[in-house]
C-alpha positions as CSV (number, residue, x, y, z in Angstrom):
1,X,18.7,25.6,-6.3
2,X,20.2,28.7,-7.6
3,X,22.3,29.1,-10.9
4,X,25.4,31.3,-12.1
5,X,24.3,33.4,-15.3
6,X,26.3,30.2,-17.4
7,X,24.3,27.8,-15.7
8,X,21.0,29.1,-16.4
9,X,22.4,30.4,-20.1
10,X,22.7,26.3,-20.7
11,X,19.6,25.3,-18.5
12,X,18.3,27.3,-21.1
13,X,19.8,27.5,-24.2
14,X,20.5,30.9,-24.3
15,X,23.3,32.7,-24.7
16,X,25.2,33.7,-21.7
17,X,24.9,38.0,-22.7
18,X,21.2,37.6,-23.5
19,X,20.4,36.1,-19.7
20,X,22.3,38.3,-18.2
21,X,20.9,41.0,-20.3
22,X,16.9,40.0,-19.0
23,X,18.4,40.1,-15.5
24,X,19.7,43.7,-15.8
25,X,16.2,44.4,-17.1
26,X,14.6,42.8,-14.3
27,X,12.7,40.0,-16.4
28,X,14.4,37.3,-15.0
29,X,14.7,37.4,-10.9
30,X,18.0,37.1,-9.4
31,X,20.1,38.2,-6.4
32,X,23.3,39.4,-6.5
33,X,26.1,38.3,-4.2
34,X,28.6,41.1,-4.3
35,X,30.4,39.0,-7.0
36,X,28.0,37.5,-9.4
37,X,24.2,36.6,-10.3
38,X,22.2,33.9,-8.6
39,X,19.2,32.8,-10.3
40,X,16.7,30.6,-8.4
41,X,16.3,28.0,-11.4
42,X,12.7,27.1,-9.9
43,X,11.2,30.2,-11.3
44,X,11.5,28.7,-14.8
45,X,9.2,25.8,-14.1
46,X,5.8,27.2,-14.1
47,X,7.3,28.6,-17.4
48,X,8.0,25.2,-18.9
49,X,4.7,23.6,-17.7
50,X,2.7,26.7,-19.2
51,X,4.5,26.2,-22.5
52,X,3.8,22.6,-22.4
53,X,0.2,23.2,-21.7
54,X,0.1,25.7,-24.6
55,X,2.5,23.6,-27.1
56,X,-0.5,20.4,-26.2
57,X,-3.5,22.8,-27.1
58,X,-1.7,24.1,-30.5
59,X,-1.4,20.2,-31.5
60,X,-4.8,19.2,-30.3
61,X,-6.5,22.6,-32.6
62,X,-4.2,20.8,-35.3
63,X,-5.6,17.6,-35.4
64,X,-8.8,18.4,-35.5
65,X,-10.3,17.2,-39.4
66,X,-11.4,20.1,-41.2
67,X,-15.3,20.2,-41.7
68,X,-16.5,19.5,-45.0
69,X,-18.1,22.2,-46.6
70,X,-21.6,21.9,-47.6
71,X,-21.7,24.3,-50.7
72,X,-18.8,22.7,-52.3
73,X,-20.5,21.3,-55.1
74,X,-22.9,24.7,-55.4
75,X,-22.3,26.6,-58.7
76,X,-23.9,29.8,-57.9
């Protein structure tokens, strides 16, 4: 399914100037129709799933209990 800069700017959240700004620098893939931007909105999803992925390890390294220390009591 393809997307008008607006579109993917709310699919998004993102400002309308900044999308169009990654298209013009080739970060975000789009064609252009003689009249305006078209942006295949299924190039975002490995995106989301890898963020995802990442956002799970981050909370997993979180939760881990912090080993006690075995020279806590040493006075040295």
């Amino acid at each position: 399914m393809y997307l008008s800069i607006d579109e993917t700017a709310e699919y998004l959240s993102m400002e309308a100037t900044k999308v169009s700004a990654l298209v013009l620098q080739g970060r975000i893939r789009a064609i252009h129709d003689g009249e305006q931007y078209l942006i295949n909105k299924d190039q975002f999803t490995t995106h989301f799933d890898q963020v995802e992925k990442y956002r799970k390890l981050i909370q997993e390294y979180l939760s881990e209990p912090i080993p006690e220390d075995i020279d806590v009591n040493d006075e040295d």
